[in-house]
C-alpha positions in Angstrom: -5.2 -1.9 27.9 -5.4 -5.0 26.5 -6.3 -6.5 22.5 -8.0 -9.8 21.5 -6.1 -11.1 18.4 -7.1 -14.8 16.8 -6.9 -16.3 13.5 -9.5 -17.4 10.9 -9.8 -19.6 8.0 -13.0 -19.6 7.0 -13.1 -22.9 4.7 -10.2 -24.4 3.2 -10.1 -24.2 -0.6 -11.1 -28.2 -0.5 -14.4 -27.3 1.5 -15.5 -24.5 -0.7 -18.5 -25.6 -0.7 -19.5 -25.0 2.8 -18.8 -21.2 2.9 -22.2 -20.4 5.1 -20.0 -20.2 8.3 -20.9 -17.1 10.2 -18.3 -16.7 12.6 -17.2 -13.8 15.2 -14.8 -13.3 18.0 -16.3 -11.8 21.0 -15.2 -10.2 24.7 -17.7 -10.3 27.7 -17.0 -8.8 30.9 -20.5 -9.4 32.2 -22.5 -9.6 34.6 -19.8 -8.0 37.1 -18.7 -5.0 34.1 -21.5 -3.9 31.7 -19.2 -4.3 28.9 -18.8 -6.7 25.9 -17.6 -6.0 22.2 -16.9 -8.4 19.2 -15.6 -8.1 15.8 -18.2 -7.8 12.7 -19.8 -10.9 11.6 -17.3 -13.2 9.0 -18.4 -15.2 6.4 -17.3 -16.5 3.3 -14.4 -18.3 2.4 -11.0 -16.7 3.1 -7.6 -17.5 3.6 -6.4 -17.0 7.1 -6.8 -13.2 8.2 -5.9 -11.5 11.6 -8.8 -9.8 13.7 -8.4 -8.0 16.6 -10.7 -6.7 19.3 -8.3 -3.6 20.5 -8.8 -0.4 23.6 -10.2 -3.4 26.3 -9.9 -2.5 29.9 -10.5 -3.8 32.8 -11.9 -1.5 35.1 -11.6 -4.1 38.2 -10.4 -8.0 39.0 -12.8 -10.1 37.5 -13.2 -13.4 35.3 -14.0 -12.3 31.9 -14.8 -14.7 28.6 -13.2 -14.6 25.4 -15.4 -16.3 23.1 -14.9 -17.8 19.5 -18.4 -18.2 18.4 -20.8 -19.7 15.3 -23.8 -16.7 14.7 -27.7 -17.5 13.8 -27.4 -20.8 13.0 -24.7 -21.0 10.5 -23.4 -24.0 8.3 -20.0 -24.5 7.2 -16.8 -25.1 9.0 -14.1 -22.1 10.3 -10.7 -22.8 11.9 -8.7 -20.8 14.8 -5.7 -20.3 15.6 -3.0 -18.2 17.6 -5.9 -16.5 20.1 -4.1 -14.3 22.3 -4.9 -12.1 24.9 -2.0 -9.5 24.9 -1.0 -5.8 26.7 -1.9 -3.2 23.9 1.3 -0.7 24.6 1.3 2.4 23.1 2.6 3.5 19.6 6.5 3.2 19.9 6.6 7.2 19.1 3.0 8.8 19.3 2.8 12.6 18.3 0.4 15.7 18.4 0.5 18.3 16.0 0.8 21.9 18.5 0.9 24.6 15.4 0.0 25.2 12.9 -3.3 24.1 14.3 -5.7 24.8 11.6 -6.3 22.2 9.3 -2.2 22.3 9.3 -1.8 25.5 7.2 1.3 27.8 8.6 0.3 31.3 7.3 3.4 33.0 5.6 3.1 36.3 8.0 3.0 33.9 11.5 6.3 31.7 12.8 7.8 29.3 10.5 8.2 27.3 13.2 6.2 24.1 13.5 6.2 22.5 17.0 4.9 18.6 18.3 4.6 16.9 21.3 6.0 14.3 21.2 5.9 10.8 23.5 8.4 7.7 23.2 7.3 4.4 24.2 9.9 2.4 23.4 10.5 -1.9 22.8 11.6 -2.5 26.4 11.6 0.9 27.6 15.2 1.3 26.7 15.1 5.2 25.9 18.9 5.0 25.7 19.0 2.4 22.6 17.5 4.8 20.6 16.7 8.6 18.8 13.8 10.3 17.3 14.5 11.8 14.0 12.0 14.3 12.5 11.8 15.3 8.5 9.7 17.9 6.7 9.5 17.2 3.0 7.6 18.0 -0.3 5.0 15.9 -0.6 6.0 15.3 -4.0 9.9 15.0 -3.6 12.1 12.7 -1.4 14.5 15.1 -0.2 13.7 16.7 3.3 13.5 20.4 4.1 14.3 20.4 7.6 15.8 17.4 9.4 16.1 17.5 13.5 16.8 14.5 15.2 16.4 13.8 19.7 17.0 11.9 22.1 14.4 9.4 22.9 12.9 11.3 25.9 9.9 10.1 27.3 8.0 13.4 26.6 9.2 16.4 24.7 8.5 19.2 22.4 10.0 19.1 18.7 10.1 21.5 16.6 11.0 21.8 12.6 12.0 24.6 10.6 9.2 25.3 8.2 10.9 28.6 6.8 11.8 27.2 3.2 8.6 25.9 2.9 6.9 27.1 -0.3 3.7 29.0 -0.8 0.5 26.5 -1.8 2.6 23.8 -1.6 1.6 20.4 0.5 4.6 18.7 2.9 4.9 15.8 5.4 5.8 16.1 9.1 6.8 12.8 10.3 8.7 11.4 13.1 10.6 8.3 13.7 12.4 6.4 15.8 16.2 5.0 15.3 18.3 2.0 16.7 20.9 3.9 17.5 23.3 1.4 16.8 22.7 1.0 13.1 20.4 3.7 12.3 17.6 1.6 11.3 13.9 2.8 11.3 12.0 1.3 13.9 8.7 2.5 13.9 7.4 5.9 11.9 4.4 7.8 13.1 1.5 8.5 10.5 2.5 12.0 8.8 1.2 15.5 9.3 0.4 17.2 6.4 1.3 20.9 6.4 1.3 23.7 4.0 2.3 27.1 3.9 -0.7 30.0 2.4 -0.7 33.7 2.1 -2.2 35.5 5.2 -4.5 37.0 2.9 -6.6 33.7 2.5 -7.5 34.4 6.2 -10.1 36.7 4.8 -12.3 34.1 3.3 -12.1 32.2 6.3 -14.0 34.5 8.5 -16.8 33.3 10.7 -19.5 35.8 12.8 -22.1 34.5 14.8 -24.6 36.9 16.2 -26.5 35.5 19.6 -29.2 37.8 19.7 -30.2 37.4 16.0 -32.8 34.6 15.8 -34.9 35.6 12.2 -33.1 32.8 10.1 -34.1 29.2 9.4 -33.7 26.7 11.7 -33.8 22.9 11.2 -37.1 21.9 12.2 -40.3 24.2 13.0 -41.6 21.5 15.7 -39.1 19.5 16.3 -40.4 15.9 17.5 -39.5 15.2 21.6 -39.7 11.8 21.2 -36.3 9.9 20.7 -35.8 8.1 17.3 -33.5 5.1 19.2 -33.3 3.9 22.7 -31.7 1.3 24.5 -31.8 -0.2 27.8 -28.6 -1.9 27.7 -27.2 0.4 30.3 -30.0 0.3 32.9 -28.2 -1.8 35.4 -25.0 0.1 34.8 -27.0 2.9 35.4 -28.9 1.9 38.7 -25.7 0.9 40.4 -23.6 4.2 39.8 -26.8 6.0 41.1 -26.9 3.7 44.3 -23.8 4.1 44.8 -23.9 7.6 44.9 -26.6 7.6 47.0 -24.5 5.7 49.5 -21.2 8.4 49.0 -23.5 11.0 50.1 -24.8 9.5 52.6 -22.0 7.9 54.4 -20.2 11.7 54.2 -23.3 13.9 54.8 -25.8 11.9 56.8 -29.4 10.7 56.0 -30.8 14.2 56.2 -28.8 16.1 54.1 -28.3 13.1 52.5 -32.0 13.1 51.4 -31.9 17.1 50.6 -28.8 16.5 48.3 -30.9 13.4 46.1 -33.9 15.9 46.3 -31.8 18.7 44.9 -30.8 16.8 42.2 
């Protein structure tokens, strides 16, 4: 997975006056991949700011354009700099929630215990530099609740003691991960928020759907069949993956059954 990153400067503060520049930054894989993406149109004046065109890939080897383009016509200067096309590696410590997992409320009659999976991706893959600490706290204090701290395996299950959390009250799961030669936070993981609520709230949470009952409303009494958008930027896309599969079935089943099998579908 790869990410587009450049530098912009719209207009220097001496140019000021030509601040028409539309400018974007733009990745095409086509004709050979149906697939091309850019940022949002920039205009204005600005100091220099960082965009980035992240989640690219490459689904085969081909020669693709990274393009640092003017839009309809514009006037104006812009400047870039530091364009890079660079591997997008995962989060250094990237983490999933397991339970509680309903809107992150631990009812007070189920396990305290809350559990995470938990992945380390770490700079240079050197698991045994470092350690993954994980803290529940208060929301509104600094001291934690529970502290536990791993080794930096690449895939694991955590888990945090949630049984001194207090009723109706809102804490933070987080997870980070260490130098393990100074201690030093290298990279923390957005936090989970978490709470503990009487089992009784369950009550008003219930949800029946009956299948066979059809006298309420419903959202439209003729609903319109014709589609409100359409596009036929994916026709080509579209053509090939059905030739294709044409050929699959053909090569595997001969032209007969081949012919029953398009048929069919």
């Amino acid at each position: 997975m790869k990410r587009i990153s450049p530098s912009s400067d719209g207009a220097s503060r001496r140019r000021s006056a030509l601040s028409t520049s539309q400018r974007r930054r733009k990745f095409d894989a086509r004709p050979v991949v149906n697939d091309w993406r850019a940022t949002d149109v920039i205009s204005g004046v600005h100091d220099w700011t960082r965009y980035a065109i992240p989640n690219i890939v490459v689904s085969r080897v081909t020669t693709v354009q990274v393009v640092l383009e003017s839009y309809r016509d514009p006037a104006g200067t812009a400047w870039f700099d530091d364009v890079r096309l660079e591997e997008q590696r995962p989060p250094a410590v990237d983490v999933f929630m397991r339970y509680p997992n309903f809107r992150g409320m631990l009812f007070d009659d189920a396990p305290p215990t809350l559990t995470f999976d938990v992945s380390v991706h770490p700079p240079a893959d050197d698991r045994g530099q470092y350690l993954v600490r994980g803290t529940l706290r208060d929301e509104g204090e600094t001291t934690p609740v529970a502290t536990q701290t791993y080794a930096a395996s690449a895939h694991f299950v955590a888990a945090l003691d949630g049984s001194s959390m207090e009723v109706d009250r809102s804490y933070l799961a987080t997870f980070a991960l260490l130098d393990r030669s100074n201690g030093s936070v290298v990279f923390t993981y957005p936090a989970y928020r978490v709470s503990r609520v009487p089992a009784a709230r369950r009550a008003s949470m219930n949800v029946s759907i009956d299948t066979h009952d059809r006298s309420g409303a419903v959202l439209a009494d003729a609903p319109s069949l014709e589609s409100p958008l359409e596009t036929k930027a994916y026709e080509h896309a579209l053509a090939d993956a059905e030739r294709l599969g044409r050929e699959i079935v053909q090569a595997n089943l001969g032209p007969a059954s081949a012919s029953t099998v398009v048929a069919g579908q």
